[in-house]
TORZADO-827893 format. One line per field, with one value per atom (N, C-alpha, C): residue number from 1; chain; atom name; x, y, z. Coordinates in nm, 4 decimals, m for minus. Example, Ala and Ser with C-alpha at 12.3 -4.5 7.8 and 13.67 -1.06 7.14 Angstrom:
BEGIN
k: [1_1_1_2_2_2]
c: [A_A_A_A_A_A]
a: [N_CA_C_N_CA_C]
u: [1.3190_1.2300_1.3200_1.2850_1.3670_1.2900]
v: [m0.5690_m0.4500_m0.3300_m0.2250_m0.1060_0.0030]
w: [0.7800_0.7800_0.7800_0.7080_0.7140_0.7870]
// end
This chain:
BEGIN
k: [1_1_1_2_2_2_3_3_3_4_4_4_5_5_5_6_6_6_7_7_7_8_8_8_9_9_9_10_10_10_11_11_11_12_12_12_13_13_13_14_14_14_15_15_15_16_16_16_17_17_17_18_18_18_19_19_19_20_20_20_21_21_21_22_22_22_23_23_23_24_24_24_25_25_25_26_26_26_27_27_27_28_28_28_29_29_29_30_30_30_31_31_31_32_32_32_33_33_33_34_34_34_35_35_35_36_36_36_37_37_37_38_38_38_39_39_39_40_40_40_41_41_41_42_42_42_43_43_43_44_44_44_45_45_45_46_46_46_47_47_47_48_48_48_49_49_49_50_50_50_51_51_51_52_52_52_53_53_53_54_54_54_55_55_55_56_56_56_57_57_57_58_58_58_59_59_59_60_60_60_61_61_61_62_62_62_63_63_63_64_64_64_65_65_65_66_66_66_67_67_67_68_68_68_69_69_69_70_70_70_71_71_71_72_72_72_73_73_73_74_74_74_75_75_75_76_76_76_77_77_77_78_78_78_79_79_79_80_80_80_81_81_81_82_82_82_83_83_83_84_84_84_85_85_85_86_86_86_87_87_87_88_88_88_89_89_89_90_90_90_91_91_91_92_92_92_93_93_93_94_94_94_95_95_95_96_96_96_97_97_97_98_98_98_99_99_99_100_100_100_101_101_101_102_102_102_103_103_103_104_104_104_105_105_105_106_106_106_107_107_107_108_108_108_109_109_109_110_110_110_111_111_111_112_112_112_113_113_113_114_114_114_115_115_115_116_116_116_117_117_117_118_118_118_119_119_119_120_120_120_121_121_121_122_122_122_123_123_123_124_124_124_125_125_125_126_126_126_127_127_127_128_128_128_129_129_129_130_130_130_131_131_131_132_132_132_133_133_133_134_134_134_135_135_135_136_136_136_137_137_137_138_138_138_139_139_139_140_140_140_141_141_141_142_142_142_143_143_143_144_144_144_145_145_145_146_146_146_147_147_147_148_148_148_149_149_149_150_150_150_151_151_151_152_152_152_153_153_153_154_154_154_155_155_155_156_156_156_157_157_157_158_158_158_159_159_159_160_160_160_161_161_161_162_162_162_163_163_163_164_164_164_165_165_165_166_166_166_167_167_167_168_168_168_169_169_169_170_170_170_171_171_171_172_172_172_173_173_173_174_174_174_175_175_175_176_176_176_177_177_177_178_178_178]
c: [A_A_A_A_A_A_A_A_A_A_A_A_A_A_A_A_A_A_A_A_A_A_A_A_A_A_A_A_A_A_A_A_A_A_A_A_A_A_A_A_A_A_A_A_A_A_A_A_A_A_A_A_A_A_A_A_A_A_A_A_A_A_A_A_A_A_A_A_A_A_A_A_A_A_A_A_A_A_A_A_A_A_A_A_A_A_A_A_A_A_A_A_A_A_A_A_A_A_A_A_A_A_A_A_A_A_A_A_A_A_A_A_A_A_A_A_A_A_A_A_A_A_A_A_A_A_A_A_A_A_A_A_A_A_A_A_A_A_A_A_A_A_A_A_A_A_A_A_A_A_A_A_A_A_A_A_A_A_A_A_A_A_A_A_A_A_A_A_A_A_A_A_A_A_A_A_A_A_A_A_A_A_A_A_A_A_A_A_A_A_A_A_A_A_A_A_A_A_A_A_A_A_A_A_A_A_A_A_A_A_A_A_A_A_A_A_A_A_A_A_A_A_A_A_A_A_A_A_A_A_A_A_A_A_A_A_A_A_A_A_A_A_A_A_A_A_A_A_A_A_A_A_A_A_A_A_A_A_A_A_A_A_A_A_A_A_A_A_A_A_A_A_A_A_A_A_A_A_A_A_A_A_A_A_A_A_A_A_A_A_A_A_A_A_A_A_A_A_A_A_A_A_A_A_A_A_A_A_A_A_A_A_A_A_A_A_A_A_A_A_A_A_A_A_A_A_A_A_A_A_A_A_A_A_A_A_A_A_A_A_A_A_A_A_A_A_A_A_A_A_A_A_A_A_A_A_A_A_A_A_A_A_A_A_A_A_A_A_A_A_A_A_A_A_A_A_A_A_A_A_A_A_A_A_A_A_A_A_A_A_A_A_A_A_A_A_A_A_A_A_A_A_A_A_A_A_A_A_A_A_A_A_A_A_A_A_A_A_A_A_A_A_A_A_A_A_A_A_A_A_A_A_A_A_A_A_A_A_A_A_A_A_A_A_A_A_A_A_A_A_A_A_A_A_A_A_A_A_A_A_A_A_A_A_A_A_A_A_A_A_A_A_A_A_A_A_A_A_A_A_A_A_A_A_A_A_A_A_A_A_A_A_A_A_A_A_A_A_A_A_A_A_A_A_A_A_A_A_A_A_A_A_A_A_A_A_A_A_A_A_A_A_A_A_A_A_A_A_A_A_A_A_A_A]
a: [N_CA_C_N_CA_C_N_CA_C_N_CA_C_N_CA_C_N_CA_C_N_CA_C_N_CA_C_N_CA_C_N_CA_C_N_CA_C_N_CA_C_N_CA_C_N_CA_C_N_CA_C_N_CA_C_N_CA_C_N_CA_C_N_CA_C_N_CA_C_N_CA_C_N_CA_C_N_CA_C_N_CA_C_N_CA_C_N_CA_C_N_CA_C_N_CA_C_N_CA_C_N_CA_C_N_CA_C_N_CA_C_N_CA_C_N_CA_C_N_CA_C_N_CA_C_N_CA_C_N_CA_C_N_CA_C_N_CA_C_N_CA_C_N_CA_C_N_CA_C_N_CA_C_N_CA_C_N_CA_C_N_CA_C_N_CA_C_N_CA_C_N_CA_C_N_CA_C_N_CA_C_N_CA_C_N_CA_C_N_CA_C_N_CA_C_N_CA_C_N_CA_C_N_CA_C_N_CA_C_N_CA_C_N_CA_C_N_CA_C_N_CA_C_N_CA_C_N_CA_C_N_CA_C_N_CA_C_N_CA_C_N_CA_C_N_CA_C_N_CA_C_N_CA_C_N_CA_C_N_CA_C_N_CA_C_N_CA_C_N_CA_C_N_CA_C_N_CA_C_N_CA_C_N_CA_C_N_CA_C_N_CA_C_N_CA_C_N_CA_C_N_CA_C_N_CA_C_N_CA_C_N_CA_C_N_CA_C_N_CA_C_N_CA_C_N_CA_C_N_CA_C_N_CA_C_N_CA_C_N_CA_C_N_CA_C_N_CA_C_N_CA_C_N_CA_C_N_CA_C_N_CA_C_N_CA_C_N_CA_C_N_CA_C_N_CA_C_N_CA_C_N_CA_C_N_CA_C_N_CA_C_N_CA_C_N_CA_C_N_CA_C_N_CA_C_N_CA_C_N_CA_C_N_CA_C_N_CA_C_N_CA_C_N_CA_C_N_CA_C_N_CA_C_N_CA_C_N_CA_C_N_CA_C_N_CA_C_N_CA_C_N_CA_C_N_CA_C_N_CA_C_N_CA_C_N_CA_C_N_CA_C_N_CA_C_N_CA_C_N_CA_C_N_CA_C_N_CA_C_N_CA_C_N_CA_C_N_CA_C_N_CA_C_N_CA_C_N_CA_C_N_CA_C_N_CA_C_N_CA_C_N_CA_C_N_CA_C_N_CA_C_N_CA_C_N_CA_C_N_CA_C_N_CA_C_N_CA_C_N_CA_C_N_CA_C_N_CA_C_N_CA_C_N_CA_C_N_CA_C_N_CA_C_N_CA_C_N_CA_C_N_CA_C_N_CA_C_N_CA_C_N_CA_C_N_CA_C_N_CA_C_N_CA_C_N_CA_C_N_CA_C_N_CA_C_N_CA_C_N_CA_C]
u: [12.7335_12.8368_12.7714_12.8021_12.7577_12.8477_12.8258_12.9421_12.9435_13.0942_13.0561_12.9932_12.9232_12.8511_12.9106_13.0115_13.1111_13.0682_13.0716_13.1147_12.9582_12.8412_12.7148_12.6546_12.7066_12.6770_12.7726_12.8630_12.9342_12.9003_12.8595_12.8193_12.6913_12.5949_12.4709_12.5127_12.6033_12.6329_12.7042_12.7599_12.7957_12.7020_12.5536_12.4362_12.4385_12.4058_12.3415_12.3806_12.5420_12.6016_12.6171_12.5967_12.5906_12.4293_12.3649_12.2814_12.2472_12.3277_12.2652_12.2293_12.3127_12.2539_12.1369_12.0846_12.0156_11.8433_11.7955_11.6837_11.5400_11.4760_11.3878_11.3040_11.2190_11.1017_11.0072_10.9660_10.8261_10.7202_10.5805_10.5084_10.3541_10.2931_10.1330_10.0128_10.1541_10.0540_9.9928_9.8565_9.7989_9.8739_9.8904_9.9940_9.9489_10.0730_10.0485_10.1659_10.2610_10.3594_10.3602_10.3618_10.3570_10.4351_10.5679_10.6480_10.6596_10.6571_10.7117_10.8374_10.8948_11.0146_11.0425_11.1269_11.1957_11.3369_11.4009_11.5503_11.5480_11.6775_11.7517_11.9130_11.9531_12.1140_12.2189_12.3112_12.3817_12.4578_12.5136_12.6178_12.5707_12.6384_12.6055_12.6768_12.8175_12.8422_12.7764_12.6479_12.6107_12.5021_12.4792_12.3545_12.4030_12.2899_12.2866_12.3410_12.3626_12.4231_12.5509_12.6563_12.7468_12.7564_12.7058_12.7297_12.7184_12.6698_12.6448_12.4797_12.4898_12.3841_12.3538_12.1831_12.1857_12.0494_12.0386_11.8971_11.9149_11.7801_11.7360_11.6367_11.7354_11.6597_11.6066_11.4975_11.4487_11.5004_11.5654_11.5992_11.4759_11.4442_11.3285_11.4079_11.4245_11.4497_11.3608_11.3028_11.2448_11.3107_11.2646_11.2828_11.2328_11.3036_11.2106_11.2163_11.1257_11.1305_11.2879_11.3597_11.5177_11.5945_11.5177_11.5662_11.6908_11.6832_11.7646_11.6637_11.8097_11.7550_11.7684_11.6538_11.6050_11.5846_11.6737_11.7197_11.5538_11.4605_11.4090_11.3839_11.4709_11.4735_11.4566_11.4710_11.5266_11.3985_11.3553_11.2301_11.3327_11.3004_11.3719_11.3144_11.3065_11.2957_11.2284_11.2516_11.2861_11.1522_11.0189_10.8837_10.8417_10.7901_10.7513_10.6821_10.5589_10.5172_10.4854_10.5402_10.5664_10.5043_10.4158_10.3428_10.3618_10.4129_10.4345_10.3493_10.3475_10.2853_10.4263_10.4213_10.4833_10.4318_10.4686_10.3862_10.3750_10.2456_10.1817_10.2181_10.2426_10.2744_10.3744_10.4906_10.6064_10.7603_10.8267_10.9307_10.9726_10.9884_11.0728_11.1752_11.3141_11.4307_11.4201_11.3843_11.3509_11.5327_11.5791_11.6941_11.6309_11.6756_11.6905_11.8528_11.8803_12.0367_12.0305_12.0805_12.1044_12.2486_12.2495_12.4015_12.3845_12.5135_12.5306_12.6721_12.6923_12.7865_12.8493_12.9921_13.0197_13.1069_13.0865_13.1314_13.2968_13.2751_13.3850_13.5005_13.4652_13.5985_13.5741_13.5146_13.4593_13.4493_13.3955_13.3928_13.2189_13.2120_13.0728_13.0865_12.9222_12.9445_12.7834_12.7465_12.6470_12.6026_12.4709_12.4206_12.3131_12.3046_12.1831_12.1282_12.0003_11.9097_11.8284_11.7934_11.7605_11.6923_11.5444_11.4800_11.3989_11.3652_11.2706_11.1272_11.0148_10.9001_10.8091_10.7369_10.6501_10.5011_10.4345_10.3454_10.1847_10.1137_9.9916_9.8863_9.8375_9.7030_9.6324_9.5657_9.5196_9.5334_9.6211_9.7062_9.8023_9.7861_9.8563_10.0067_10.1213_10.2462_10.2840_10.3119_10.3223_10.5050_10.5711_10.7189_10.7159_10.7990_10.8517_11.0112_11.0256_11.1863_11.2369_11.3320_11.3836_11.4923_11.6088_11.7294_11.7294_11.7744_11.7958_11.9315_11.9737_12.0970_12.1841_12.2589_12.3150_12.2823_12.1586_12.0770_11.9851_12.0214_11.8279_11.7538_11.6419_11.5238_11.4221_11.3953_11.3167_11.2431_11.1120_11.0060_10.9067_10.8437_10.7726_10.6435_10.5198_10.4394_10.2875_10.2461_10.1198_9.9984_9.8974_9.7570_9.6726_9.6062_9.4670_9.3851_9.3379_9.2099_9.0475_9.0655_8.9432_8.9388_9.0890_9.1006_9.1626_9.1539_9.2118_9.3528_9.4358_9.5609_9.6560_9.7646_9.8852_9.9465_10.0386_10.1100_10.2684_10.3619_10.5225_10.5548_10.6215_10.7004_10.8402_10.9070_11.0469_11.1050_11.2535_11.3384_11.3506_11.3263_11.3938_11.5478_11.6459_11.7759_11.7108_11.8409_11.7998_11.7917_11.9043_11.9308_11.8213_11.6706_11.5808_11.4884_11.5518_11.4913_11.5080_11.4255_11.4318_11.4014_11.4791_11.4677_11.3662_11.2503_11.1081_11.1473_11.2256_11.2188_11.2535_11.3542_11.4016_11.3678_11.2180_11.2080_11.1659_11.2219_11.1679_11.0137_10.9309_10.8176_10.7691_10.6732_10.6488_10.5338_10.4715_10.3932_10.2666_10.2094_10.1043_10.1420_10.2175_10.2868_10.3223_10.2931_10.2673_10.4101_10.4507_10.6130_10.6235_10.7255_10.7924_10.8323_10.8636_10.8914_10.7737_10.6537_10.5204_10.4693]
v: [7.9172_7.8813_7.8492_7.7006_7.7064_7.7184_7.7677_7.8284_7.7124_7.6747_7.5656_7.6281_7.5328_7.5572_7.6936_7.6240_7.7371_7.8628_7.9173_8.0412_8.1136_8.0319_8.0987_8.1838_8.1699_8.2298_8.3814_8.3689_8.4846_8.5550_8.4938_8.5591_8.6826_8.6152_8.6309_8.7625_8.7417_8.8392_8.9449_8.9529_9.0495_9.1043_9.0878_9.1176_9.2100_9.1245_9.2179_9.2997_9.3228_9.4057_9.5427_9.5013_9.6695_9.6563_9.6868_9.7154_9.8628_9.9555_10.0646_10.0546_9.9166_9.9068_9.8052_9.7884_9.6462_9.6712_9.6117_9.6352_9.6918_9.7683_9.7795_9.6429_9.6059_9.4642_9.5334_9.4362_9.4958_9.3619_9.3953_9.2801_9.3423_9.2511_9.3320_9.2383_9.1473_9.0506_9.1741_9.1144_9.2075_9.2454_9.3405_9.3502_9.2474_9.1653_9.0997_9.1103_9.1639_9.2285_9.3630_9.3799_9.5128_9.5570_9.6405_9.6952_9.8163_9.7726_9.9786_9.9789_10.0967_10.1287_10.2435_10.1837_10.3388_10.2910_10.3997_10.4207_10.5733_10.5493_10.6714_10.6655_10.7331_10.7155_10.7097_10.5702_10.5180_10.6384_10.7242_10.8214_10.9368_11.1033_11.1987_11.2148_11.1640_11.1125_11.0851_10.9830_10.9650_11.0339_11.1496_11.2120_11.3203_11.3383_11.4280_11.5513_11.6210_11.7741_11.7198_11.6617_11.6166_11.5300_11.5267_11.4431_11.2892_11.2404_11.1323_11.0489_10.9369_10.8867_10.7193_10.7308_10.5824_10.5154_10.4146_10.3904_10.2536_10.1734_10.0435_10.0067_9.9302_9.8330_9.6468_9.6227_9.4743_9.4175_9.3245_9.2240_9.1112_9.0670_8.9651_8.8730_8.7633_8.6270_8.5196_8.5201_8.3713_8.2702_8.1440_7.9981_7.9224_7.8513_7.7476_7.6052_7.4921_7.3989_7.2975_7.3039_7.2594_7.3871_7.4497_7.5491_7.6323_7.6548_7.7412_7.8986_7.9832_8.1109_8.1673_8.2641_8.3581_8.5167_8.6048_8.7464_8.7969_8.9076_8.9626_9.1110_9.1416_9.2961_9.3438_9.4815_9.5471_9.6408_9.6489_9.7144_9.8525_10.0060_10.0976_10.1139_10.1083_10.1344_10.2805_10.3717_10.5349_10.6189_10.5442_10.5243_10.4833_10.5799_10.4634_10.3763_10.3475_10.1915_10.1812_10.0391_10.0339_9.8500_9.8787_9.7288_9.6909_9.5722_9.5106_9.3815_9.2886_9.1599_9.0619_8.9535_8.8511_8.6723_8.6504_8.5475_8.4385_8.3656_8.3038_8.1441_8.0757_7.9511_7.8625_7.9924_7.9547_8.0331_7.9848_8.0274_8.1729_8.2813_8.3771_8.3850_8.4441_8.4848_8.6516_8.6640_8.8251_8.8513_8.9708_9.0194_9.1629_9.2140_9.3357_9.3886_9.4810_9.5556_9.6936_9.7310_9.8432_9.8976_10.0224_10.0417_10.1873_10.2311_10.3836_10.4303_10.5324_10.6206_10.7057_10.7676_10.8752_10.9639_11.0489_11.1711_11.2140_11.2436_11.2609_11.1606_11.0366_10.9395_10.8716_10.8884_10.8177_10.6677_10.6184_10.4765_10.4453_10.3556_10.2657_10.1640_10.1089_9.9673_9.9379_9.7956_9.7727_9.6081_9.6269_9.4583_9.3970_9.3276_9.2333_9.1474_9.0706_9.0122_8.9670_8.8165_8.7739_8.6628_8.6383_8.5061_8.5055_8.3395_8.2853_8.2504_8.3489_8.3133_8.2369_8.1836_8.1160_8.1645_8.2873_8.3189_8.2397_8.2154_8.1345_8.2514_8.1477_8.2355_8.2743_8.4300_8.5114_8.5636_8.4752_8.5720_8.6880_8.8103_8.9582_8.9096_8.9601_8.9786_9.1226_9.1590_9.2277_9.2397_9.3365_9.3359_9.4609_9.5133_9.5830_9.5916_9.6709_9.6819_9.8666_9.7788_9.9360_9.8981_10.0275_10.0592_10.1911_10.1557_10.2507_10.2269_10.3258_10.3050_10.2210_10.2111_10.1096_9.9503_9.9128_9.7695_9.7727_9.6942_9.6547_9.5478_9.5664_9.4490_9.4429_9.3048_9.2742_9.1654_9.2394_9.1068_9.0547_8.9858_8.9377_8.8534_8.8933_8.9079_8.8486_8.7400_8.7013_8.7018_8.7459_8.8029_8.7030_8.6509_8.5754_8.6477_8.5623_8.6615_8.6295_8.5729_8.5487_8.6333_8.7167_8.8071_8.8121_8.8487_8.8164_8.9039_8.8722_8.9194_8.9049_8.8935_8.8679_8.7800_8.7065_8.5935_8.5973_8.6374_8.6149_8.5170_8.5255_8.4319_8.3869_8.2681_8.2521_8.3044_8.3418_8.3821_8.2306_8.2021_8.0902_8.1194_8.0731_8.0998_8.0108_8.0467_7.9644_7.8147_7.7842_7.6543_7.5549_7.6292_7.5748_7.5470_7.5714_7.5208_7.3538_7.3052_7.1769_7.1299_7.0785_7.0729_6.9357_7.0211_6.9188_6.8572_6.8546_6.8071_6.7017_6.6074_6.4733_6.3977_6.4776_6.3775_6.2247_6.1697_6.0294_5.9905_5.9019_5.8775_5.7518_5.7631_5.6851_5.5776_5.4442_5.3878_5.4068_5.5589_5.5800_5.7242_5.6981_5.7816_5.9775_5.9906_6.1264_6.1602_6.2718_6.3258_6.2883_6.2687_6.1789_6.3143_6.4024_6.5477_6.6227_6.5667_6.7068_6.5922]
w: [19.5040_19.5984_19.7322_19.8005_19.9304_20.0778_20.1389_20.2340_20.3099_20.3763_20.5099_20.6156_20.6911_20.7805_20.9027_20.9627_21.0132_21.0085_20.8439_20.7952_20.7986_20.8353_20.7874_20.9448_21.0768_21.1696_21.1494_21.0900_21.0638_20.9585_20.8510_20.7807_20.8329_20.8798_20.9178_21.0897_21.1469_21.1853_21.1472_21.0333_20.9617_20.8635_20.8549_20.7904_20.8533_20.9681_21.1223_21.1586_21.1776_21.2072_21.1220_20.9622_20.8613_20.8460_20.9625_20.9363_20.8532_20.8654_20.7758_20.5961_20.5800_20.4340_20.3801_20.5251_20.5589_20.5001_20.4365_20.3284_20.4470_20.4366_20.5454_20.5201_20.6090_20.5964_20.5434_20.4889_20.4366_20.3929_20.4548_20.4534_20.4730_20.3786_20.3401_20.4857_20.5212_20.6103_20.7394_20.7459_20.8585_21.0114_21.0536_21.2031_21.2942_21.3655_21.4715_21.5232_21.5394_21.6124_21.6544_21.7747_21.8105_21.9110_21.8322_21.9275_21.9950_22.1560_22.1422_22.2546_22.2128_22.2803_22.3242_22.4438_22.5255_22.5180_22.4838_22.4488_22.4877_22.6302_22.6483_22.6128_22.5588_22.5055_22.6446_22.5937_22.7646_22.7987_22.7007_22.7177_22.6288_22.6987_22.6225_22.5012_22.4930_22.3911_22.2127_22.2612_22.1943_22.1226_22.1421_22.1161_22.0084_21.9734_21.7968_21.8741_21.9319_22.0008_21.9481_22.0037_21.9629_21.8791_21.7884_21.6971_21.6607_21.7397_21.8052_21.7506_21.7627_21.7303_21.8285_21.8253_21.9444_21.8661_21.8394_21.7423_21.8148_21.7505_21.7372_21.6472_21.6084_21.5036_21.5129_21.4397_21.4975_21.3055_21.3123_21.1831_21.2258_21.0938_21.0684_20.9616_21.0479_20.9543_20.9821_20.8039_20.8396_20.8191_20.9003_20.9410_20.8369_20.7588_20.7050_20.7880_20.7462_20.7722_20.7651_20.7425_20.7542_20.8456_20.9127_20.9907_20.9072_20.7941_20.6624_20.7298_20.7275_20.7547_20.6332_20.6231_20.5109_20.5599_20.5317_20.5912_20.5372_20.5970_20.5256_20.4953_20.6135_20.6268_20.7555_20.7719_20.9274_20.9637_21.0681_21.1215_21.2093_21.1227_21.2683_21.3761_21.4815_21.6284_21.6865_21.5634_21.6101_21.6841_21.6565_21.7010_21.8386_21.9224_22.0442_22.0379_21.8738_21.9052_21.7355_21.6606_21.6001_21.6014_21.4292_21.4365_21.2959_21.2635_21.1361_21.1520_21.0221_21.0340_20.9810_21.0818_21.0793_21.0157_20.9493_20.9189_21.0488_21.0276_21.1332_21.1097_21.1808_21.2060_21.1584_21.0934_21.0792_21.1629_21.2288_21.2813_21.2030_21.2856_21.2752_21.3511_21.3448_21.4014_21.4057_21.5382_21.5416_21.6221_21.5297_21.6388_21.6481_21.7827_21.8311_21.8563_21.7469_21.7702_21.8233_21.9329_22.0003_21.9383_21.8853_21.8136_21.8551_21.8572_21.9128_21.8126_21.7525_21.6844_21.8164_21.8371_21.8771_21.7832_21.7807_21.6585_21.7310_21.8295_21.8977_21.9186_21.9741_21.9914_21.8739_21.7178_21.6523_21.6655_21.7617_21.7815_21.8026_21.7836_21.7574_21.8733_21.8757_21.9176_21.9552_21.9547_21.9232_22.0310_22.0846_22.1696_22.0671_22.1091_22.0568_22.1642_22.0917_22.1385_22.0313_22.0034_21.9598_22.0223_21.9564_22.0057_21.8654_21.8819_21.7606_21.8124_21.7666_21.7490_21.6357_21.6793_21.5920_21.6247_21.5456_21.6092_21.5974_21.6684_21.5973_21.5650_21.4299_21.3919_21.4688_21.4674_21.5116_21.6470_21.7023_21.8326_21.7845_21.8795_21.8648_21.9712_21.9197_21.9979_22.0381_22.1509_22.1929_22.2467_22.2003_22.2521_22.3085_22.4457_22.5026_22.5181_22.4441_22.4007_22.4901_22.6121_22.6646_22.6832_22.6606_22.6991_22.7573_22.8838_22.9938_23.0931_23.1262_23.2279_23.1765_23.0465_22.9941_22.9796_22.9791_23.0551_22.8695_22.8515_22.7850_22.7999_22.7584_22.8342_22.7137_22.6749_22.5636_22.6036_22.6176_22.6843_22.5714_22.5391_22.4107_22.4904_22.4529_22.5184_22.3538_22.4303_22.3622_22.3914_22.3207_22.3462_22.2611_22.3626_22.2668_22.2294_22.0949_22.0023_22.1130_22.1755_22.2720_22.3896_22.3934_22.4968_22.6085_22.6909_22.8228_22.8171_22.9271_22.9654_22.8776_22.9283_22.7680_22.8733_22.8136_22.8831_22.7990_22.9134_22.8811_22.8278_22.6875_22.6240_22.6411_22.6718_22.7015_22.5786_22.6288_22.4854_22.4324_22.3039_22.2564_22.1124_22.1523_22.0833_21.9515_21.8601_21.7107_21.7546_21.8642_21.8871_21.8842_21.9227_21.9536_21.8598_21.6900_21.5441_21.5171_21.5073_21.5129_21.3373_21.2677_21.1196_21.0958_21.0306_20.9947_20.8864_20.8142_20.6727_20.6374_20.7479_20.7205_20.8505_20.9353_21.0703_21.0023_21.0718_21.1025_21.1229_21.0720_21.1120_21.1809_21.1998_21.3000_21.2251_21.2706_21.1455_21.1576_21.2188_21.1921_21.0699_21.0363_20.9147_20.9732_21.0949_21.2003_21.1931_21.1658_21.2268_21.3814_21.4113_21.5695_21.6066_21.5312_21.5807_21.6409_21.6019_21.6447_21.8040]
// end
């Protein structure tokens, strides 16, 4: 069955959104993502004394070339630094979901943040993921294998998947897209 177009951003946020049944990621590729996080809970509310719960989790979707998303599983947060491998020189859709339980008013609710990387071979990524004072802040940060400093990455939205698969060429036979 193929869904109309419409229906596939909803779908895909309703992945996102049950995340508790959401497959963990898992990938033998060598680490080049490396997250760490500070999370203080916005409200007392939310904290295990009362019953309460505040987590974060990172979802990994890959990109293919027709910019078709492919779910691959949920990274938990619960670690202050936390390193998986991402494949290299193809688009990922990294989300970050901040979700909180209260036991007491039993109500939920949950932010996001999402940007698409494309990481290159043998550069390290570096993310700083904090929620504090009700605020969060997700900076994404690239390190050359030759060294040096790290250099801030813009957020880029999905919007910014450009589908390789039916570009146009040009008559030195080159994609008009690269």
């Amino acid at each position: 069955m193929v869904l109309p177009k419409p229906l596939r951003p909803l779908l895909f946020a309703a992945a996102v959104a049950g995340c508790a049944g959401a497959p963990q990621y898992k990938s033998e590729l060598p680490p080049n993502l490396n997250i760490k996080t500070k999370l203080s809970s916005p409200s007392v509310l939310l904290t295990p004394a009362l019953g309460g719960s505040f987590e974060a989790d990172m979802h990994v979707t890959s990109v293919d070339r027709r910019c078709q998303k492919n779910y691959r599983g949920s990274v938990r947060l619960d670690a202050p630094a936390v390193s998986v491998g991402i494949p290299a020189d193809q688009p990922s859709l990294l989300v970050f979901e901040f979700s909180g339980y209260s036991a007491p008013s039993r109500g939920s609710a949950s932010s996001t943040y999402s940007t698409l990387l494309t990481p290159r071979s043998g550069y390290q990524y570096d993310v700083d993921v904090v929620y504090a004072d009700q605020m969060y802040s997700v900076r994404v940060f690239e390190r050359s294998p030759r060294g040096g400093g790290r250099r801030e990455l813009e957020r880029r939205p999905f919007s910014a998947c450009e589908s390789k698969a039916s570009a146009p060429r040009d008559r030195a036979g080159a994609d008009s897209a690269t």
